[in-house]
N, C-alpha and C positions, 0 to 999 in steps of 0.2 A: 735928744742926746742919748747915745747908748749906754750904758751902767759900766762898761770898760772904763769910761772917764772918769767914775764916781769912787775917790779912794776908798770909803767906807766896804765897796767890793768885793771879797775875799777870794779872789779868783783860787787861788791856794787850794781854800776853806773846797770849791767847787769841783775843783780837780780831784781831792780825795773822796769827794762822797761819789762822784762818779766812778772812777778807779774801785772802788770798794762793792759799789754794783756789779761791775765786768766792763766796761767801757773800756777796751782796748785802747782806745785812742781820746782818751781823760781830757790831756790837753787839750786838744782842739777843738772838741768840742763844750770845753767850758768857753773856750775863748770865742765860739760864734754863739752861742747862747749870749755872752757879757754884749758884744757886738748889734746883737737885734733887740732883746729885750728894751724896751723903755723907761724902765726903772726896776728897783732893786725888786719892788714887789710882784712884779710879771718875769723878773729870772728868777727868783725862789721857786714860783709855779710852774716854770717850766725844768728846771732842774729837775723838781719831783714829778714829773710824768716823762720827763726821759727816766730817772730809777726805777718810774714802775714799769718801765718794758716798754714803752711809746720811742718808734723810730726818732731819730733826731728828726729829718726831715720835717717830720706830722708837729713836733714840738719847735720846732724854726718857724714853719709853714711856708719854707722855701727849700729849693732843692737847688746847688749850683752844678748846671751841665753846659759846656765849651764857655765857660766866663758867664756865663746869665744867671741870672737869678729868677729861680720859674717858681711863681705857686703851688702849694702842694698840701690839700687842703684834705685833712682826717676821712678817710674813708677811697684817698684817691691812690691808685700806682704809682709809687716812689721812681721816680727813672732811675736806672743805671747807669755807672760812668762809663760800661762795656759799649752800650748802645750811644756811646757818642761815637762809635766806627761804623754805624749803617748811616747816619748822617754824612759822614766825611765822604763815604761811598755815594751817596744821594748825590751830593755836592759837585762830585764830579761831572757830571750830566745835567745838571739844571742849570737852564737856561732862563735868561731874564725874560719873564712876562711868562711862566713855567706854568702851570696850573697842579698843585699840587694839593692833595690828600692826603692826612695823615687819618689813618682808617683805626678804630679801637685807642683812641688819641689819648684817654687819660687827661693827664694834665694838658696836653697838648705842647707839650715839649719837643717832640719831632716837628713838629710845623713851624712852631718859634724859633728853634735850631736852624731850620734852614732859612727862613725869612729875615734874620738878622744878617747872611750873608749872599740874598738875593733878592731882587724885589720880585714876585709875584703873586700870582691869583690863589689866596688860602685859604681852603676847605680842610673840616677835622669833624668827626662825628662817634658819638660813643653811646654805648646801651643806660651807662650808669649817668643820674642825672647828677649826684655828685660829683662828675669827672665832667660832665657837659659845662659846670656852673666854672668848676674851677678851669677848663682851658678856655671860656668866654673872658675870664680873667686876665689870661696869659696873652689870646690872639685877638683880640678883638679892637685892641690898640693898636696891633698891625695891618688893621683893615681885614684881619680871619674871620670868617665865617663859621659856629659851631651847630651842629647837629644832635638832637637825640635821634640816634638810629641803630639798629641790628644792624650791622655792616654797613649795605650798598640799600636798606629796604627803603628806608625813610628821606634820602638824600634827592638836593633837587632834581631832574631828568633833566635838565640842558647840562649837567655833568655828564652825562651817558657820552662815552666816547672822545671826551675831550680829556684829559687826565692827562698829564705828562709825568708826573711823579707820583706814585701811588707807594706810601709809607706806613706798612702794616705790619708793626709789633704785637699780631695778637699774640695770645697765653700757648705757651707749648709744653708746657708740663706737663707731663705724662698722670693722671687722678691720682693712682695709687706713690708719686711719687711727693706729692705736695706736704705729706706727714713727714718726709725730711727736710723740709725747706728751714731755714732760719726763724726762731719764734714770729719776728719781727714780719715776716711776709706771711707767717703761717695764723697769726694772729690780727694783724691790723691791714691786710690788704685784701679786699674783696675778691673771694675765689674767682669769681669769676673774670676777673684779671688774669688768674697764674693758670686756672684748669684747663688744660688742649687734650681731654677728652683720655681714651684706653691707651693710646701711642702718643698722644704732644700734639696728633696733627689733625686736630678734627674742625680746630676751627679754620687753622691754612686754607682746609679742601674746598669749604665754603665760599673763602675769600680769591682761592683760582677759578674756579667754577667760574664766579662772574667777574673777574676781572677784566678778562679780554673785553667783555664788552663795555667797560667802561674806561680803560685806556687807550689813549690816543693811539694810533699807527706809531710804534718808534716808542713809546711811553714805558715808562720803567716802571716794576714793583720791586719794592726790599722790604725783606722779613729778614729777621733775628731767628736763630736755633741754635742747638748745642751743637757740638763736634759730630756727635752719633747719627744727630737726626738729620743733617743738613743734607745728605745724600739724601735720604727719604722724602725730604722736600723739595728737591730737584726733580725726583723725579714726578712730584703730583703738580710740581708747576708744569713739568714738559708733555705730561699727560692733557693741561689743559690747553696747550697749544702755545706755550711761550718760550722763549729761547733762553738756555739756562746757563748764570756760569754762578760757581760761588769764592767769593774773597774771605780771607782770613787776616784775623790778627792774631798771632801767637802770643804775641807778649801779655797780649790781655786775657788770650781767650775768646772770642770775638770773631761769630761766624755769618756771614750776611749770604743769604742766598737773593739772585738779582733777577729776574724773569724780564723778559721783554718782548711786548708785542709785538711779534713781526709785523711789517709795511705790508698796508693791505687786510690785516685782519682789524674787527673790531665795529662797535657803532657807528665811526665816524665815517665809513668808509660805505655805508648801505645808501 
């Protein structure tokens, strides 16, 4: 039973001490704290490490992205609600029985995202084993497959070539710009999640380098970038031989660059 039920509660009492830390949005998140916790004395301890500065997410230990509720375990990349629009994009184009990769997977919330609204073949792979542990959590109920890997190093070789959907949020933040990020990603989220090198795009270039040869003929890649960069990423996808367009969401903000491997190129085809 969640503590919501339990009059003794003071949702009130929780609202103001939030409110009084900076909790822009007090209410609501008293009321998914009252919601999850198990009793009064696991939302006391979590009220006081969201006022010490701990993302809600990491103090939930869920994160909700297109109606799911994903794991989201202390040390792992919080997803954003911006990046529920490279999914919608993904979405378009996958097809049942898809083989899809979510590449630097975190929680493995892009994989889960799109496997609740398709069935196929899913792969997800990340450097951090705290992100490995938490997206075996998240996909491995759906029949996901998780990886510790450097990108494509570690990952099986009968993927080589077969990929249809290739889902890679890596970090595009620019080094020098990470010292303005919000405490909350500057403080509890592993750089190596947010850092994309002197320009934002150093881990991209990695991830085009070999991508052709691990996407199908036809097979899509979608990365996330800002407004600025998204041009600049077009062009190291088109540099590596993929056909480039980029979608936007203004309302959000929300810029997906989409590369696809031309028919004909790639391992599947040697």
């Amino acid at each position: 039973m969640s503590v919501s039920s339990v009059p003794s509660f003071e949702l009130s009492h929780v609202v103001d001490r939030l409110r009084a830390a900076g909790c822009v949005f007090a209410e609501d998140e008293a009321a998914l704290i009252a919601d999850t916790a198990r009793d009064e004395a696991e939302a006391a301890v979590m009220v006081d490490r969201r006022i010490a500065g701990l993302p809600l997410e990491h103090v939930l230990g869920w994160a909700s992205f297109r109606g799911l509720r994903i794991a989201v375990d202390p040390g792992v990349f919080i997803p954003r609600r911006r990046t529920e629009f490279l999914v919608e994009e993904a979405l378009r184009v996958t097809a049942p029985g898809a083989v899809v990769l979510d590449l630097g997977c975190g929680s493995g919330v892009l994989a889960a995202a799109v496997a609740a609204e398709r069935s196929v073949e899913l792969y997800a792979a990340d450097i951090e084993l705290a992100a490995v542990r938490c997206a075996q959590r998240n996909l491995e109920p759906l029949g996901g497959s998780v990886h510790q890997s450097d990108l494509f190093s570690a990952l099986p070789a009968g993927l080589r070539g077969r990929v249809d959907i290739l889902l890679a949020n890596v970090p595009y933040v620019p080094t020098n710009e990470i010292r303005l990020l919000p405490p909350e990603a500057r403080l509890y989220e592993p750089h190596v999640t947010l850092d994309g090198g002197p320009d934002g795009l150093a881990t991209l270039r990695r991830v085009a380098a070999a991508a052709p040869e691990w996407l199908a003929p036809g097979g899509h890649l979608f990365v996330e970038m800002s407004e600025h960069q998204a041009p600049l990423a077009r062009s190291v996808l088109e540099q590596a031989g993929l056909t480039v367009r980029i979608s936007t969401d203004d309302e959000i903000g929300a810029n997906v660059v989409i590369g696809t491997n031309p028919v004909g190129v790639g391992q599947a085809t040697a």
